[in-house]
N, C-alpha and C positions, 0 to 999 in steps of 0.2 A: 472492427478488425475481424477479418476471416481467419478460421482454424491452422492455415495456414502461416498466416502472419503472427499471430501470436506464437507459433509453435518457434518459426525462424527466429523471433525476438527471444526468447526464451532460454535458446540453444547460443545466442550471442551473450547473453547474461551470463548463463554458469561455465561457461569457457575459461573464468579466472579462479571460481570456487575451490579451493584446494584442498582445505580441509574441513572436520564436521565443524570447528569455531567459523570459517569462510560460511560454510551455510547457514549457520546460527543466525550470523550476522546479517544476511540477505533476507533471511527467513524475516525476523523481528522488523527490516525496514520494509520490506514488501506487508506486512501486517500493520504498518503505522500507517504509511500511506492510503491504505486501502482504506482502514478506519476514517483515517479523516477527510476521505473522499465522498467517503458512506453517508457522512455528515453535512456534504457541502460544505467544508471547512466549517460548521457551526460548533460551538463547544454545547456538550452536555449539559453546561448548566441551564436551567431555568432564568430566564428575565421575567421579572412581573411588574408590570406597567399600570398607572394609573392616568384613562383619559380624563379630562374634564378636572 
């Protein structure tokens, strides 16, 4: 997405935001999202494998 597009989507998002709990809220799921995008949906933990 171009500077543009992100800015439009952006400005369509907080158009319901009303109060600072409405941003809280957007805020913490824009932050979860991204984490576990960050991740490729993989969780943090460790797997340890044994071949053979």
């Amino acid at each position: 997405m171009d500077d543009k597009q992100l800015q439009a989507l952006a400005n369509e998002l907080v158009k319901n935001l009303k109060t600072h709990e409405d941003l809280s809220q957007f805020d913490r799921l824009l932050k979860k999202i991204s984490g576990t995008n960050s991740r490729n949906g993989y969780s943090t933990k460790t797997v340890t494998i044994t071949d053979g």
